[in-house]
C-alpha positions in Angstrom: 31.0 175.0 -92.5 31.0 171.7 -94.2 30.1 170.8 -97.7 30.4 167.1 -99.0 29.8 166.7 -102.4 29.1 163.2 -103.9 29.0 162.3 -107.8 28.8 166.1 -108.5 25.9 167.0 -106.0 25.8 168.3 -103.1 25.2 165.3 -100.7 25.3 167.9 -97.0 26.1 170.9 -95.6 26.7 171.9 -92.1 28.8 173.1 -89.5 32.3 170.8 -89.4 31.2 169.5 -85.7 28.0 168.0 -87.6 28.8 166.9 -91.0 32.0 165.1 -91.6 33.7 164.7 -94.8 34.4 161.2 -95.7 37.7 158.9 -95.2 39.9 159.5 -97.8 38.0 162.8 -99.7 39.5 165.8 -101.2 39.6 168.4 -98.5 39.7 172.3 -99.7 40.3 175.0 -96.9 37.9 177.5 -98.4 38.1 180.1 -95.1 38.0 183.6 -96.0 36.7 182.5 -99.7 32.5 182.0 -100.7 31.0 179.0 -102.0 27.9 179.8 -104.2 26.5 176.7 -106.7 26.5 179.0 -109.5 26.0 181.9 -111.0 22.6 182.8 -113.9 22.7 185.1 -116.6 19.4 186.3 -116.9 19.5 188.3 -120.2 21.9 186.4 -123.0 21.5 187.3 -126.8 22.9 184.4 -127.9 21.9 185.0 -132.0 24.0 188.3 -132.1 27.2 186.4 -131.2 26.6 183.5 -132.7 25.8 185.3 -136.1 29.3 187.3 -135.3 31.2 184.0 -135.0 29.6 182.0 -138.3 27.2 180.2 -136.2 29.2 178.9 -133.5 28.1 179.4 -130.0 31.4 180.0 -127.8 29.2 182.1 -125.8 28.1 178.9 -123.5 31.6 177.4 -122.6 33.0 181.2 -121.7 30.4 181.3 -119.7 30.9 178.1 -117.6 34.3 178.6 -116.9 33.3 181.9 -115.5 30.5 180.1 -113.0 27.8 180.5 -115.1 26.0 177.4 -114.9 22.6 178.8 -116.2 21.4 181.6 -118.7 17.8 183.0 -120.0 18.1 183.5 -123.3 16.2 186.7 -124.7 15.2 185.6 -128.5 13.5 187.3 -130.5 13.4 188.5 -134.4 16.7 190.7 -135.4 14.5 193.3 -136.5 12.7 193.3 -132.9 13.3 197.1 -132.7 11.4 197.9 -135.4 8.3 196.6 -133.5 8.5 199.5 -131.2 5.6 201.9 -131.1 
């Protein structure tokens, strides 16, 4: 397969008989490897580590250089447990 990305999007993907890369592009021989556009992390508390690390959220460029390019964020009150019945 294929993938041509323009202006950090991807622009097509196909099989390599179809879609062509352009003249003069960065060619990576990713056989054997998986391409995926990026990973989510669907349950983040990002106020317990931000509270650890005096306010500073390191938590979002970890994450990117990881391949997490998106992430729900589960707020709610610190004392959330104390609403349980």
């Amino acid at each position: 397969m294929t993938v041509v990305i323009e202006q950090d999007q991807i622009a097509a993907i196909g099989p390599g008989n179809k879609v062509k890369a352009p003249a003069g592009s960065r060619s990576v021989d990713g056989r054997g490897e998986f391409l995926i556009p990026g990973l989510w992390d669907v349950h983040v508390h990002v106020h317990a580590f931000a509270a650890e690390s005096g306010g500073k959220t390191w938590m979002y460029p970890l994450s990117l250089v990881n391949g997490v390019v998106g992430v729900r964020v589960m707020w709610g009150p610190e004392d959330a447990s104390a609403m349980r019945v």
